[in-house]
Every structure is written in C-alpha cells, then in structure tokens.
Residue frames relative to the residue before (quaternion, step in Angstrom):
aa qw qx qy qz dx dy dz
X 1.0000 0.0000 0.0000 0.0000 0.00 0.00 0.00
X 0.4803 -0.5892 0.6120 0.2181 3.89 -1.12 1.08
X 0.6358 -0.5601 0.4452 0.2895 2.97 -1.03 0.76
X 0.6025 0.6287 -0.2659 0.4137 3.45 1.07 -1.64
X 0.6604 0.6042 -0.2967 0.3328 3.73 1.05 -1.36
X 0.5497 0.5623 -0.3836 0.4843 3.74 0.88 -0.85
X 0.7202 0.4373 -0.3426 0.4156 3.88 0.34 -1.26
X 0.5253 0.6116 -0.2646 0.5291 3.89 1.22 -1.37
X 0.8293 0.3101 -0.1543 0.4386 4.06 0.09 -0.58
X 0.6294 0.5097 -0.3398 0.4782 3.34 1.46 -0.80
X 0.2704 -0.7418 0.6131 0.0293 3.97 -0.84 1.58
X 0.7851 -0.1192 0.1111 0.5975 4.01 0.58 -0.49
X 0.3473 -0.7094 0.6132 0.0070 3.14 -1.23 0.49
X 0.0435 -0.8364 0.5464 -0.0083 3.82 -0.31 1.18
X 0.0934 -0.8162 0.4926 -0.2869 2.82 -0.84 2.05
X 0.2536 -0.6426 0.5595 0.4580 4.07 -0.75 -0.50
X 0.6525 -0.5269 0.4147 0.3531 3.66 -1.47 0.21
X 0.1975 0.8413 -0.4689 0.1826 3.40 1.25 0.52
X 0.5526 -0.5663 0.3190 0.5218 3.75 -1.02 -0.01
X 0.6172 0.5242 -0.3023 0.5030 3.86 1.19 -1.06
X 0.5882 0.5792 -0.3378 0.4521 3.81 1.03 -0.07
X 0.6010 0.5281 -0.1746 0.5740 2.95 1.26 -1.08
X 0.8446 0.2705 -0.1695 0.4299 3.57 0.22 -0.91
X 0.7503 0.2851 -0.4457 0.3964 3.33 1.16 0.50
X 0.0788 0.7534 -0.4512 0.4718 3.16 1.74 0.97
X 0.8695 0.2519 -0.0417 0.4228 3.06 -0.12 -1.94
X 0.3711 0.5464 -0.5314 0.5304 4.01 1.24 0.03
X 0.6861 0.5043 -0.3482 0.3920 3.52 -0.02 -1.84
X 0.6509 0.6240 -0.2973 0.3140 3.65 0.39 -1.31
X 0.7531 0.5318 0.0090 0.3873 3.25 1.16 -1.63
X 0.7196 0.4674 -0.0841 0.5067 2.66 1.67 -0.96
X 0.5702 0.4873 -0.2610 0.6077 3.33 1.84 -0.32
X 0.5033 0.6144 -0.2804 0.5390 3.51 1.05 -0.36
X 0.9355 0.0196 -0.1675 0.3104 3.63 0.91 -0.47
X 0.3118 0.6760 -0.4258 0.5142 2.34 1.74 1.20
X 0.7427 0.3558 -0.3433 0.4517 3.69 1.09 -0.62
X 0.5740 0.5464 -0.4702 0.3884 3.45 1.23 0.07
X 0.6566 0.4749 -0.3592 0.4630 3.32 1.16 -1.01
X 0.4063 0.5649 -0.4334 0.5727 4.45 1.38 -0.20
X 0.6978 0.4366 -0.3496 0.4475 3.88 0.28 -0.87
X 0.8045 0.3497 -0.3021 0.3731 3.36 0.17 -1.42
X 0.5489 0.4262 -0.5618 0.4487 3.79 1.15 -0.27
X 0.6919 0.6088 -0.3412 0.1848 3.81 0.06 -0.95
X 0.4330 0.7155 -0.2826 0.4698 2.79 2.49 -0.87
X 0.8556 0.3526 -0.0828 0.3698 2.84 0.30 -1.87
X 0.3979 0.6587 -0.4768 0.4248 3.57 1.22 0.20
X 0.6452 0.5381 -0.2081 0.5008 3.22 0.78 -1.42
X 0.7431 0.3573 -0.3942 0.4059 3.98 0.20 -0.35
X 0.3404 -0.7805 0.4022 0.3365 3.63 -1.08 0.35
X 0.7566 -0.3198 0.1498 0.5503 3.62 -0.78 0.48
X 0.7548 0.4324 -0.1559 0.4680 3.65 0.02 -0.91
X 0.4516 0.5089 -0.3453 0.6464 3.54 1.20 -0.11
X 0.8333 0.4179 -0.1530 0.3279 3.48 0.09 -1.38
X 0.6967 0.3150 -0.2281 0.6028 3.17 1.46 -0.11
X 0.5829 0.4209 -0.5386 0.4392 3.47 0.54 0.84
X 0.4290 0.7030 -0.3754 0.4253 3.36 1.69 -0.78
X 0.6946 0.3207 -0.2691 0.5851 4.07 0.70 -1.79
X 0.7875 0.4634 -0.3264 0.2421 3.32 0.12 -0.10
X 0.2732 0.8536 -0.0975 0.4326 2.98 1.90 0.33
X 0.8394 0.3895 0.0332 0.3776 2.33 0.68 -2.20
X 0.1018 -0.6562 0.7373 0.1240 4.05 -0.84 0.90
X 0.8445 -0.2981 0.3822 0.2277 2.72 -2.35 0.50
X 0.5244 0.7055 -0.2348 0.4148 2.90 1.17 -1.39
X 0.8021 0.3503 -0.1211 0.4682 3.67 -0.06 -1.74
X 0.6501 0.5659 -0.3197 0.3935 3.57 0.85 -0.60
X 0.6833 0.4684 -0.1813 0.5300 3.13 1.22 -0.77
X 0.4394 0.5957 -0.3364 0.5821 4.01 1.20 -0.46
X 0.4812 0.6729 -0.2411 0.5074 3.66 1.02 -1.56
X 0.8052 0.4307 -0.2447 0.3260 3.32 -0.26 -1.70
X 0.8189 0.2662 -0.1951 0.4695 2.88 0.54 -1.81
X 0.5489 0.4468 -0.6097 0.3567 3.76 0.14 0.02
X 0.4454 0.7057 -0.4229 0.3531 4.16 1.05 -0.70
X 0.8160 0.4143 -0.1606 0.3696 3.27 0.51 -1.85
C-alpha cells in the first residue's frame, strides 16, 4: 500500500475534540485535499496528448500559476 492510499480510503476519523484531535483532523483534511488534486491533475494530464501538453507548459506565466495558487488555497 502507497502511502497516499491510506489518506484516499480514509472517510472519517474517530477521535475526542481535543486540541491534537483537532489538529490531526485538520492535517488529514489538508492532506487529502492534495492528494485528490494532485489524483486530478495526473488523470488530467493523462488524458492530453503530447503536443497538447506542451503547449499547455508553455503557456504558462508566473502570472497564471500563481492566480492557480490562490484560488487553490
């Protein structure tokens, strides 16, 4: 099993409302969160052919990557 696979399968997580409950609540949260984006963007990019994909990186400016970010967070 991938490390990645435990976060992907894990649905809830029984705990008390401690503080260390809480924060590894919200790790877990975060951490599933970029794992399915980073699942999406491969599945994305599976799906484009080569020549697609390289006008796509080439495309990109500092600019757009960063728009990216913050709309992410």
């Amino acid at each position: 099993m991938e490390c990645n696979d435990w976060i992907r399968k894990n649905e809830f997580q029984n705990m008390d409302h401690a503080s260390d409950g809480k924060k590894k609540l919200s790790n877990c949260q975060d951490w599933k969160k970029e794992v399915i984006a980073e699942d999406t963007g491969r599945q994305v990019l599976s799906l484009l052919e080569t020549g697609q994909f390289i006008s796509s990186m080439n495309s990109l400016t500092e600019e757009t990557i960063e728009d990216a970010r913050r709309q992410a967070a």
